[in-house]
C-alpha positions as CSV (number, residue, x, y, z in Angstrom):
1,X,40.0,5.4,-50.8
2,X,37.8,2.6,-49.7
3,X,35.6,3.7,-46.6
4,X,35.8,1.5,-42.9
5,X,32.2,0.0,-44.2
6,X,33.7,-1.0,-47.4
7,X,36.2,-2.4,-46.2
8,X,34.2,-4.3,-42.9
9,X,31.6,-5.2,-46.1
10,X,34.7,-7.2,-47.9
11,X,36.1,-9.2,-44.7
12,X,31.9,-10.4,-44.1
13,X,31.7,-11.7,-47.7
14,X,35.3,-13.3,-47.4
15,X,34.2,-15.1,-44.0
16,X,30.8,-15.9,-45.3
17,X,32.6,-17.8,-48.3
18,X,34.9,-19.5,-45.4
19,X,31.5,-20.6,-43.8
20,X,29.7,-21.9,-47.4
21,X,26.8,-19.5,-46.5
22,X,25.0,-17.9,-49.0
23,X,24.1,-14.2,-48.5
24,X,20.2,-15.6,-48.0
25,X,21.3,-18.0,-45.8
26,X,23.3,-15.3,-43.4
27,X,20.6,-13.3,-43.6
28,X,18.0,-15.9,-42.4
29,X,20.2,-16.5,-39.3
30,X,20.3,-12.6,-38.7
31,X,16.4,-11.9,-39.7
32,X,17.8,-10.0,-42.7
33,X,17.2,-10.2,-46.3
34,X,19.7,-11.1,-48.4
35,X,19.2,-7.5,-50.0
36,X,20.2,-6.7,-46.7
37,X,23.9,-8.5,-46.7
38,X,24.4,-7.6,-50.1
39,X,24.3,-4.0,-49.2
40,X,26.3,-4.7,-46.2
41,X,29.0,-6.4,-48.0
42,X,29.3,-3.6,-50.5
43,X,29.8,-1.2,-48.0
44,X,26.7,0.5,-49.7
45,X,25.0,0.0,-45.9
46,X,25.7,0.8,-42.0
47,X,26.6,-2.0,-40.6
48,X,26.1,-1.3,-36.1
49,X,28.5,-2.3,-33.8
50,X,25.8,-4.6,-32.2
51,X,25.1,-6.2,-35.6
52,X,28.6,-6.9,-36.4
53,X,28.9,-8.7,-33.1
54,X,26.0,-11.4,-34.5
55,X,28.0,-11.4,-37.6
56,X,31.1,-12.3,-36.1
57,X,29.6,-15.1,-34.0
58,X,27.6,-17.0,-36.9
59,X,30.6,-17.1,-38.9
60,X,33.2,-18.5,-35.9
61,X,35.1,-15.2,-36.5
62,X,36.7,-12.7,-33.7
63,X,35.1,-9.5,-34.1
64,X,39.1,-7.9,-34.6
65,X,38.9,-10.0,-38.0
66,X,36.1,-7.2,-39.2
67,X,37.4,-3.8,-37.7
68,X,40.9,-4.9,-39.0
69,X,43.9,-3.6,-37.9
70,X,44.1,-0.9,-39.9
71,X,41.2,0.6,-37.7
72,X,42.6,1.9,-34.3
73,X,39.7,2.0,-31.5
74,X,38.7,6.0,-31.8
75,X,37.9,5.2,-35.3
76,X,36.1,2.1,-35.3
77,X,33.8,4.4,-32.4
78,X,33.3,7.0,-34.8
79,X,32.4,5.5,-37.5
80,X,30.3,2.4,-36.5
81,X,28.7,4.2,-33.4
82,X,29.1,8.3,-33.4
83,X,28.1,9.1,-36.6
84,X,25.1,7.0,-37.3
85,X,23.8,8.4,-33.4
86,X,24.2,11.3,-34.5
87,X,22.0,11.5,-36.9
88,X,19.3,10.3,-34.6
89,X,20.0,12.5,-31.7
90,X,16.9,15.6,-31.4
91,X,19.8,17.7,-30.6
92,X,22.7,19.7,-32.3
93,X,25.6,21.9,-31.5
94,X,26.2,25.3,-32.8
95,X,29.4,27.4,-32.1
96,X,29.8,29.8,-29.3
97,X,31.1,33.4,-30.4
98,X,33.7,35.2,-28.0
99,X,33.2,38.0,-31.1
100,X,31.2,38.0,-34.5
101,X,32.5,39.5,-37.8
102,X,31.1,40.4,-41.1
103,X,30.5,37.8,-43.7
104,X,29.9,33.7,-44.3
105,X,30.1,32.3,-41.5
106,X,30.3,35.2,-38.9
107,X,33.5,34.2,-36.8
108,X,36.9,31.7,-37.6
109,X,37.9,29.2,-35.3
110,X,39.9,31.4,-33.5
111,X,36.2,33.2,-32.4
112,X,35.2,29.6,-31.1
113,X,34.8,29.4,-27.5
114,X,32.9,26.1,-27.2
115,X,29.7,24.7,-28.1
116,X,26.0,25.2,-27.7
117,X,23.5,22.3,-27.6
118,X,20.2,23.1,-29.0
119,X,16.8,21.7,-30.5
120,X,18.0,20.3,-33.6
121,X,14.8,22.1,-35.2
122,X,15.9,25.1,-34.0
123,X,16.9,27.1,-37.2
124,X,20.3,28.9,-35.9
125,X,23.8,29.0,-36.5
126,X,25.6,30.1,-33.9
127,X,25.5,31.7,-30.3
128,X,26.8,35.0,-28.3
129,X,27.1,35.7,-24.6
130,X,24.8,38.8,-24.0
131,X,27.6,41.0,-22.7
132,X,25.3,44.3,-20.9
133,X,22.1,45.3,-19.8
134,X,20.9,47.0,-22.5
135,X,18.3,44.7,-23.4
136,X,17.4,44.1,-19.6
137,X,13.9,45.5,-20.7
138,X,12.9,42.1,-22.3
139,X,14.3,39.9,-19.6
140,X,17.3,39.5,-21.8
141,X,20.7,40.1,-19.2
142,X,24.5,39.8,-19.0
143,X,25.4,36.0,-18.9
144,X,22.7,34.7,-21.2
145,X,23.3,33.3,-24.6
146,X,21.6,34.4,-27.8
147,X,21.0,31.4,-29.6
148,X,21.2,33.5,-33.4
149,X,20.9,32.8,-36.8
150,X,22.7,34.1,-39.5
151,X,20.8,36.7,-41.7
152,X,22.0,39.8,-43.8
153,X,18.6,41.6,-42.8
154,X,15.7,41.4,-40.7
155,X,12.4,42.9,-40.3
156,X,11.1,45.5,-37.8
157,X,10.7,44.0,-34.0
158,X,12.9,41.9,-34.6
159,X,16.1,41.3,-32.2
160,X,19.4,41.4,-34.0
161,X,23.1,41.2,-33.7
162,X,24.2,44.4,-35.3
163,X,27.8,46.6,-34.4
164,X,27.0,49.8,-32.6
165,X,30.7,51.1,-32.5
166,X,33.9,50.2,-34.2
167,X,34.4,46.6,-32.8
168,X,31.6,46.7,-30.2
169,X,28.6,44.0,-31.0
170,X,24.8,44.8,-29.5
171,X,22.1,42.9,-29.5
172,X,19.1,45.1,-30.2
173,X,15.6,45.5,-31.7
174,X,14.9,46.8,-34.9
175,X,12.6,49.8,-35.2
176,X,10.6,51.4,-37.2
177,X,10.3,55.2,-36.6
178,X,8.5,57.3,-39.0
179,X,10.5,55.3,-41.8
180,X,13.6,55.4,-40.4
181,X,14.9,52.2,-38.8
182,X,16.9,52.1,-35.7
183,X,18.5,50.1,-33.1
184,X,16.4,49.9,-29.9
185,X,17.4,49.0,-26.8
186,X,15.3,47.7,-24.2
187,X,16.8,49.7,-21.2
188,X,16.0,53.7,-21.3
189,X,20.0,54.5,-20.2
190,X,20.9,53.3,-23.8
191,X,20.2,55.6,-26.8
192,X,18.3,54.8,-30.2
193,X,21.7,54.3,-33.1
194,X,20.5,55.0,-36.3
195,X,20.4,52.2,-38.7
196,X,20.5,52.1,-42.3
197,X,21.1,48.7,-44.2
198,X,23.8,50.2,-46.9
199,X,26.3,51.6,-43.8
200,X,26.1,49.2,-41.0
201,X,25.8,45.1,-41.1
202,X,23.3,42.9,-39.6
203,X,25.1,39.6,-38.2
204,X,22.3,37.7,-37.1
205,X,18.7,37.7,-35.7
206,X,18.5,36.2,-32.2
207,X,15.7,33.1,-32.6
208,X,16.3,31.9,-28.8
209,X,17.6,33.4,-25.5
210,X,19.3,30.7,-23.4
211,X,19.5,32.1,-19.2
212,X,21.8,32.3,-17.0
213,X,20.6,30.9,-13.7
214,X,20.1,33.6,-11.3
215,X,21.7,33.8,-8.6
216,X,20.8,34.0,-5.2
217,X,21.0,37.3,-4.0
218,X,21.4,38.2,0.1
219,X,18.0,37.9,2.0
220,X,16.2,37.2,-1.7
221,X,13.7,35.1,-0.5
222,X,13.0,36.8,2.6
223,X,12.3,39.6,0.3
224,X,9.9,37.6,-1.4
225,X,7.7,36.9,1.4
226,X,7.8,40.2,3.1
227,X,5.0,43.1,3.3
228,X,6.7,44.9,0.3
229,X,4.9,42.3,-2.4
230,X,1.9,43.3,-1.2
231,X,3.0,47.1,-1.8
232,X,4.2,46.5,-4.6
233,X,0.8,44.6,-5.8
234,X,-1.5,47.6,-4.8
235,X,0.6,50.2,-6.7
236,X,0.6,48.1,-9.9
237,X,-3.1,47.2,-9.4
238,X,-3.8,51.2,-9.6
239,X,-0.8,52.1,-12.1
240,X,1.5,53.4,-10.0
241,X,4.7,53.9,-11.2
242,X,8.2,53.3,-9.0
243,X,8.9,56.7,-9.5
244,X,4.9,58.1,-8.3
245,X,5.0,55.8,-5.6
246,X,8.5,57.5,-3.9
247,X,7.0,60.5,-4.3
248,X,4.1,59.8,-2.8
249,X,5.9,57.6,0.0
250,X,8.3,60.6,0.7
251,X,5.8,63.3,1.0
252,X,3.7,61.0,3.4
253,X,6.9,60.4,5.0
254,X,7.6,64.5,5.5
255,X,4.2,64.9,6.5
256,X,4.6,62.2,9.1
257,X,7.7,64.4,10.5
258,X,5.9,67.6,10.4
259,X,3.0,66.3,13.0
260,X,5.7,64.7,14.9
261,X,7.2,68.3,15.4
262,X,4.2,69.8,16.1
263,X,3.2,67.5,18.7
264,X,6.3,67.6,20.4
265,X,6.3,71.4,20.2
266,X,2.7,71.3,22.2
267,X,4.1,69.2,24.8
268,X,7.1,71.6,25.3
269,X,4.2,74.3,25.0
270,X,2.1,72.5,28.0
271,X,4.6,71.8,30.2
């Protein structure tokens, strides 16, 4: 089957001969070579919508006698404008996962529920909506998107897509400890799962982490600005911990109550 530019390549040699143009002298009037319209005219060569349009005015022909009729209008746009664009563009689009499965590729078009733009140097395959908090440690939270690649392995510190349960996906870090490798969460409520390689399947290894805008919580900026950031500054300039620092906050704060008492228990005393 002859392609569209095969086809457009035959109807620019048939008007050309109409004209008594030589390919050198069409390609003089275009500031081509005649290399250049041979190619064309063979189909072996992309011929733009933009350049078609000079073609079709130095030979006296409508540019409808070129696309043909057997070209409807969705075609003619993808394959004289879409795909060479595409090709061009610094981005591409990788799948987004409602689920990811075993094997090459990861998920079926039934998984697919849209599309992901990314860096089209970005080394990745698909992506997957972070579903918990489990990895809330490294900034990573429900909502975002792990841009992933797919890999059968990866190496120590490395965050992968791996199944924790029977139909449950996690993203996690992979651990070293004392030989034994297991999947890390970055949130202490979640427990280390013991990974080895020949019983459970690595899906992916995340290479990107897309957010989720946050959103704006009640009095948030307020927050920001109040006394408490300056708190909060002191106790991490001397290594307080949230937990030391209630402690220490509520046994002031008892302390506080206790001279209260007693002061109001000399007053009753004096009067």
């Amino acid at each position: 089957m002859k392609s569209y530019y095969e086809e457009i390549g035959k109807r620019i040699k048939m008007a050309r001969e109409e004209r008594g143009m030589t390919q050198e002298q069409l390609g003089e009037k275009l500031g081509f070579t005649k290399t250049a319209i041979n190619l064309y005219e063979k189909g072996k060569r992309r011929v733009s919508i933009d350049d078609l349009k000079r073609i079709s005015h130095i030979l006296g022909k409508p540019l409808s006698f070129f696309l043909g009729e057997t070209l409807s209008p969705m075609e003619t746009i993808s394959s004289l404008i879409q795909k060479p664009l595409v090709e061009f563009l610094p981005i591409k689009q990788v799948p987004l996962l409602s689920t990811i499965r075993a094997g090459t590729p990861p998920y079926t078009k039934a998984d697919i529920i849209g599309y992901i733009n990314i860096d089209r140097q970005l080394d990745a395959d698909f992506a997957f909506i972070v579903r918990d908090d489990s990895m809330s440690g490294a900034g990573i939270l429900p909502g975002d998107i792990a841009i992933c690649k797919k890999v059968d392995a990866v190496e120590p510190g490395c965050i992968a897509i791996a199944p924790i349960n029977e139909g449950e996906i996690a993203i996690r870090y992979i651990v070293s400890d004392d030989g034994l490798l297991k999947l890390r969460a970055a949130n202490p409520h979640y427990k280390d799962i013991p990974f080895s390689p020949g019983e459970k399947n690595i899906y992916g290894m995340v290479v990107l982490i897309q957010k989720k805008p946050p959103a704006l919580a009640d009095k948030a900026y307020a927050i920001q600005r109040d006394e408490w950031v300056e708190v909060r500054e002191v106790a991490a300039k001397y290594g307080i911990s949230p937990e030391k620092a209630k402690r220490l906050i509520e046994s002031f704060g008892r302390l506080m109550e206790s001279e209260q008492e007693t002061g109001s228990n000399n007053t009753d005393d004096r009067n």
